[in-house]
VEXROSE-133639 format. One record per residue (C-alpha): x, y, z. Coordinates in steps of 0.02 Angstrom, whole numbers, plus 32768, in hexadecimal, padded with zeros to 4 digits. Example, Ala and Ser with C-alpha at 12.3 -4.5 7.8 and 13.67 -1.06 7.14 Angstrom:
2
82677F1F8186;82AC7FCB8165;
***
This chain:
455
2155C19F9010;20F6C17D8F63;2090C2268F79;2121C2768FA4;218FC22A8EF5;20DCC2368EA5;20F4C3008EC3;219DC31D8EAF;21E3C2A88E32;220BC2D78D8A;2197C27F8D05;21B0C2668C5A;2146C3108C2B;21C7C3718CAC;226BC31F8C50;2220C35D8BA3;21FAC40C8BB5;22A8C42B8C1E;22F6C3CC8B6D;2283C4388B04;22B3C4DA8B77;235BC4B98B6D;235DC4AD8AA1;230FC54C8A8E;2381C59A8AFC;241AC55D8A92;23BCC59789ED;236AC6388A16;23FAC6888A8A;24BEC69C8A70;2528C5FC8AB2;2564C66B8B22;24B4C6968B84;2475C6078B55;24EDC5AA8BC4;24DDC6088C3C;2419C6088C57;243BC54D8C46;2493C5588CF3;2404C5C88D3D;237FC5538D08;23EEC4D18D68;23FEC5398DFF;2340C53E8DF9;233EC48F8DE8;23C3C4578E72;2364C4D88EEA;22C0C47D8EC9;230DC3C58EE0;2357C4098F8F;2298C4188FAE;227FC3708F8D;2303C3348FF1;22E4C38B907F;2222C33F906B;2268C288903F;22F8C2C290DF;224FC2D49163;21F7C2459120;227CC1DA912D;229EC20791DD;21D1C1F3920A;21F1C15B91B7;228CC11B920C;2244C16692B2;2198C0FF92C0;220CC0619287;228AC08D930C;21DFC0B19388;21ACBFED935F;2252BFA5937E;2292C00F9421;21ECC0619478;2277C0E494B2;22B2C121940D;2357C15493D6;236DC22093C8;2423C20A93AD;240EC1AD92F8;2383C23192CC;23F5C2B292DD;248FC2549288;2419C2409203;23DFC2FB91F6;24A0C31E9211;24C7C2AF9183;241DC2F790F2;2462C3AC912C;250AC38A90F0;24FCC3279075;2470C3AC9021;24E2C43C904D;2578C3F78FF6;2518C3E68F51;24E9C4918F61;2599C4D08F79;25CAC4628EE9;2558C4A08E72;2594C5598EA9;263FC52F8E77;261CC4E58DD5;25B4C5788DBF;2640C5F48DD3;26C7C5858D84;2652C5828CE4;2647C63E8CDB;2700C63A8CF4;271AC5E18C68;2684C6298BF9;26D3C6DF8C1D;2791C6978BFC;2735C6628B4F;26F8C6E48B23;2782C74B8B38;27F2C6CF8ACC;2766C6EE8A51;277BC7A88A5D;283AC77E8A27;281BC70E89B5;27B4C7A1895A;283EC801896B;28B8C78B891A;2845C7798890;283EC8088873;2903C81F8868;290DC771880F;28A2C7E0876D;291CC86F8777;29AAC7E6875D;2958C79586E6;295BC8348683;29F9C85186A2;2A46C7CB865E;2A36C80085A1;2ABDC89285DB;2B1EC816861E;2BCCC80C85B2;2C0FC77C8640;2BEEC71886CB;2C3CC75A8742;2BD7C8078723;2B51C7A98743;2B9BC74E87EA;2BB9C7EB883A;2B0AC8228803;2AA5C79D8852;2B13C7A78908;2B05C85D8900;2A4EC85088F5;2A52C7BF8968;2A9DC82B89F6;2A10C8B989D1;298FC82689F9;29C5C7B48A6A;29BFC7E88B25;2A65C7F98B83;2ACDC7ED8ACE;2B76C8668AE1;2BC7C7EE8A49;2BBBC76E89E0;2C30C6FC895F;2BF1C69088DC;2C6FC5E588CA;2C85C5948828;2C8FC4C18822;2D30C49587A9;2D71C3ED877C;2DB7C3928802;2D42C3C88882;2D88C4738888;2D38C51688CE;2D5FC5AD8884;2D3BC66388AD;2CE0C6B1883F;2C9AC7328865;2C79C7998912;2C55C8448970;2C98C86D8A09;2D34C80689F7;2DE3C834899B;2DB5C7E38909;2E71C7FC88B2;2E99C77B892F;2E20C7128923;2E28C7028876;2EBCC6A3889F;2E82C6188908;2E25C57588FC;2DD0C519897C;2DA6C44A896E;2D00C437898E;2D09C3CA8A2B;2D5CC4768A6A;2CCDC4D88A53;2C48C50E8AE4;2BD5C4B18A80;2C1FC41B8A64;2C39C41D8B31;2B92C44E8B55;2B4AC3CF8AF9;2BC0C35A8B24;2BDBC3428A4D;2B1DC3308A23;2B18C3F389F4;2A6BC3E489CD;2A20C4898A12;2A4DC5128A6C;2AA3C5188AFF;2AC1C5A78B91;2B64C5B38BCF;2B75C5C78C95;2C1FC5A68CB2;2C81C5D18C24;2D42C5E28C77;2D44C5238C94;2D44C51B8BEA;2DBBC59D8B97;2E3FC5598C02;2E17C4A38BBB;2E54C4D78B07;2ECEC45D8AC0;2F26C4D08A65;2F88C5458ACF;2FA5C5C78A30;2EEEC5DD8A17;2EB2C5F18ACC;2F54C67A8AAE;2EDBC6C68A2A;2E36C6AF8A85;2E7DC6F68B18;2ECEC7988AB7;2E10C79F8A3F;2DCEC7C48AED;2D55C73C8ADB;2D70C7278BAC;2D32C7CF8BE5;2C8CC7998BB7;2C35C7258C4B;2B8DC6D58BEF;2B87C6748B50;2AFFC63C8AE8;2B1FC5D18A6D;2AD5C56989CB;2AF8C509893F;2AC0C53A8898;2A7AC49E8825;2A5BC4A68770;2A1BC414870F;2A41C3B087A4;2AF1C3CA87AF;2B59C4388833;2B73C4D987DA;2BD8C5258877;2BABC5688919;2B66C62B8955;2B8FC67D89FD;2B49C70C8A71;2B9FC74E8B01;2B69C7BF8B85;2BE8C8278C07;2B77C8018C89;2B6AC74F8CF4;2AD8C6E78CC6;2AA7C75B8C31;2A59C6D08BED;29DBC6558C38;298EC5AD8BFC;28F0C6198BD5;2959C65F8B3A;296FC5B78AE2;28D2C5AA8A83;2900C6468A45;29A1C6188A1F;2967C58689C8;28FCC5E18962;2974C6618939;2A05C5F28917;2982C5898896;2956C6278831;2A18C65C8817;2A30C5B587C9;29B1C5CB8754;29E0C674872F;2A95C649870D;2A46C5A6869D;29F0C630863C;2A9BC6A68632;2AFEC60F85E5;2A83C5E78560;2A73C68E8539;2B2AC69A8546;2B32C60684CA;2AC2C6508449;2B12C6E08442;2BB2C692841F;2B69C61F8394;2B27C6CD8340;2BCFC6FE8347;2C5CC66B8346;2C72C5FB82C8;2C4FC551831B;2CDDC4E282CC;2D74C56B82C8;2D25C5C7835C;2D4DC6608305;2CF7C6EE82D4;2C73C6CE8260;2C52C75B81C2;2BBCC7948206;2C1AC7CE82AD;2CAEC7F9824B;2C44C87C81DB;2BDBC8C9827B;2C85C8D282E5;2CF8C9168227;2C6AC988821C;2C77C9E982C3;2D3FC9E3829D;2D25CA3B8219;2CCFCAC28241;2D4ACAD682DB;2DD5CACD8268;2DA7CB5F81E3;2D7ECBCA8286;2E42CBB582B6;2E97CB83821F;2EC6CAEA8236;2EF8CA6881A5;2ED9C9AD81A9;2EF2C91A811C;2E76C8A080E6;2EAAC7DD80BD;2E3BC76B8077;2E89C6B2808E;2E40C60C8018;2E8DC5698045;2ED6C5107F92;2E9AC4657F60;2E2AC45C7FF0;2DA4C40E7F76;2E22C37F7F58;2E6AC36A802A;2D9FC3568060;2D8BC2DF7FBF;2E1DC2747FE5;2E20C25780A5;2D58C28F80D1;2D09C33F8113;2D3DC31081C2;2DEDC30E8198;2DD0C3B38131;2D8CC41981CA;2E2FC3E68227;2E98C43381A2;2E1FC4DC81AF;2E3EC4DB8272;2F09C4B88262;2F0EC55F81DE;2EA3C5B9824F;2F22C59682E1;2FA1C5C08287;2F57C65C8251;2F31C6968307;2FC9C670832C;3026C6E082CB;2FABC78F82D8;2F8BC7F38369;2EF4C7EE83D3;2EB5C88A839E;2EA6C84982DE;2E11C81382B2;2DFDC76C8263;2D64C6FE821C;2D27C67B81BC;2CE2C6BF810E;2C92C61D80D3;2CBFC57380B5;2D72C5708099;2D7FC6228085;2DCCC6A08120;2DDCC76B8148;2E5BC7CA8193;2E6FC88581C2;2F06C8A0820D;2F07C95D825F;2F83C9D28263;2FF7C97881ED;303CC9BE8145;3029C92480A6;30CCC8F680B1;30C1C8D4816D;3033C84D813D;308BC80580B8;3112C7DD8134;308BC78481B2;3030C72C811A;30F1C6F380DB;30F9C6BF817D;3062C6548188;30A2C60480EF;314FC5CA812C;310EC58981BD;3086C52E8166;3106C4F480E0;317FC4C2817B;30E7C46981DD;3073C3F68181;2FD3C3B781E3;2FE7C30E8205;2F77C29A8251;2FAFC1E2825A;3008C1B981B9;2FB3C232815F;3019C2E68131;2FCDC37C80C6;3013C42480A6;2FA0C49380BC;2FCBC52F8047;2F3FC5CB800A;2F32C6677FA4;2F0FC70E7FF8;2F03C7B97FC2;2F09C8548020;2EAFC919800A;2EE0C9968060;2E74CA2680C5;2E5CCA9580A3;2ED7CAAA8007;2E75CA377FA5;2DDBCA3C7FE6;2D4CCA828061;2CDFCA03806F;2CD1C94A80BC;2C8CC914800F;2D05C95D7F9D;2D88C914800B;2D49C8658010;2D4AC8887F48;2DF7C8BB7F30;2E30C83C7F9F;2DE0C7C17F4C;2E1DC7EC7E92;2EC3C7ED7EE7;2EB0C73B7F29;2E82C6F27E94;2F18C73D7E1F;2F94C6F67EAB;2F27C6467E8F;2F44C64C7DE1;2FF7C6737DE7;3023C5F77E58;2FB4C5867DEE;3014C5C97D42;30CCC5B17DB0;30A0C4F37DDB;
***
């Protein structure tokens, strides 16, 4: 037996250079190969340690033999072959072991791969979006977008709806292809109504496939909405894959695929899914920053009104539009009176309440397609289109009643809020957005002085 585990065993030289083969295996070849001559070297391995088993198998029945000869001078066949039975077996079922593990690793390794193949793929469309979302002018653009290119990727996709998260846990349809969406713009889910939420059974922390979908739709709460869902066509479609969509660890909302076919999707798609669902988060993170700046560049942030910059670029383009068909407009440049004094008296936080009560008041006596902006500091601009002067003195002696009728009042605190204005006309007094801000502004200063001079 020692010259026999003396031949065969593995020694401390044999355990290194398998180690050492293995390591350059895994650094000079691609994971892929590399794993798999990993298993052939095993094979190798397994096949050589059924040699030694089948050795240490006969010497261990010499061995049991010549004791068996001592004890009964007749012997005992019958355990010699129970126990060459038994070594057969028991070396045979490794064998068939390591075959399976064999073929369930390749299974797997090829499964891999292919998700790697689609995860190329998604990259790929995950740039293209990316790019993209500069053109976006709203979300919802966007949505359809990303499910559009979603059902161009993902195997077994027919349609697809992307599910906004409101206050008070409230789903709503945003966006979706292959569905009546006029519909569905009407109706709101709870979350714990979602497949999702079911799926997971409320952790909705990954994706989910979607075997049995009916038991569900008919499980709706609200009656009127699985009315909807029912008339969106949402049920003609049997598979559904769905996941949520984090950003900056909150539940942003939920996306959907849905194939006409049964079993569309299987488990194997989740990693994609996953991977997918992660990406659209970020992308729509990146949209509402962008989003954000681009409002900043153009809003002002207290009134949340045009700022002059905007107000010139978007003036501008009216303009030119406007001498093409003739079309006449009147400028307004407002300045708040005594504003100086209202900051000095109650503080600059009560003074940018007074500029966002006038500029309330303002919007709501013009029509949404007048333009109107904050000029600077206390200082605002007007165009009202399509309006003769005399129209807009109406509004502006408008404003003024009301604003004369209305003081702001905050706790036991009251100011009028009154302002001069003058208006210029286009283009009877002028062709240009600086000679109108000009004349406007001469005019707003003689009706400060006389209503300085009448006081």
């Amino acid at each position: 037996m020692s010259g026999l585990i003396k031949k065969y065993g593995i020694t401390f030289v044999k355990v290194f250079l398998i180690i050492t083969l293995v390591t350059v295996l895994l650094i000079f070849l691609p994971v892929y190969y590399s794993v798999i001559s990993i298993l052939i070297l095993a094979a190798f391995y397994h096949l050589y340690n059924l040699k030694y088993f089948h050795d240490v198998k006969k010497s261990f029945i010499e061995f049991y033999r010549t004791v068996s000869d001592e004890l009964d001078e007749n012997g005992n066949k019958d355990s010699d072959l129970k126990i060459a039975e038994f070594s057969n077996k028991n070396i045979c079922r490794q064998s068939v072991v390591l075959i399976d593990t064999i073929k369930t690793l390749k299974h797997k390794i090829i499964s891999k791969n292919n998700t790697m193949g689609n995860i190329s793929i998604i990259k790929e469309v995950i740039i293209s979006l990316n790019n993209l979302i500069y053109e976006m002018d709203n979300d919802k653009e966007l949505f359809i977008k990303v499910i559009e290119k979603g059902i161009e990727t993902i195997k077994g996709a027919d349609a697809g709806s992307l599910l906004i998260l409101l206050e008070g846990n409230l789903l709503e349809f945003r966006a979706s292809v292959g569905f009546n969406q006029d519909l569905l713009d009407l109706t709101y889910l709870k979350l714990n109504e979602c497949y999702l939420w079911k799926e997971s059974q409320g952790r909705v922390d990954r994706s989910y496939v979607v075997h049995h979908k009916e038991r569900y739709d008919s499980e709706i709460n609200n009656t009127e909405n699985y009315k909807k869902i029912k008339s969106a066509d949402i049920q003609t479609y049997k598979s559904t894959i769905t996941s949520p969509i984090w950003i900056e660890n909150k539940l942003f909302g939920i996306i959907n695929f849905d194939g006409v076919r049964e079993n569309a999707f299987s488990d194997s798609d989740l990693d994609l899914m996953d991977y997918f669902s992660y990406q659209i988060g970020a992308i729509i993170k990146n949209h509402k920053q962008i989003e954000k700046a681009i409002y900043q560049s153009r809003y002002d942030v207290l009134t949340e009104i045009q700022n002059r910059s905007f107000f010139e670029e978007i003036l501008g383009i009216s303009m030119k539009q406007q001498v093409r068909q003739n079309i006449r407009f009147q400028m307004v440049l407002f300045d708040l009176d005594n504003f100086k004094e209202i900051n000095d008296s109650y503080g600059h936080l009560f003074g940018d309440k007074i500029l966002k009560y006038f500029v309330n008041v303002v919007n709501d006596h013009k029509r949404d397609s007048d333009l109107f902006s904050r000029y600077g500091g206390d200082e605002f601009i007007a165009v009202f289109f399509v309006s003769s002067v005399s129209d807009v003195e109406k509004i502006v002696k408008k404003i003024e009643t009301f604003l004369n009728e209305k003081p702001f009042r905050e706790r036991s605190v009251e100011v009028y809020v009154r302002f001069s204005y003058g208006i210029s006309s286009f283009p009877d007094e002028a062709l240009t957005y600086n000679d109108l801000v000009y004349l406007s502004d001469i005019k707003m200063y003689e009706n400060k002085r006389k209503k300085k001079f009448a006081n």
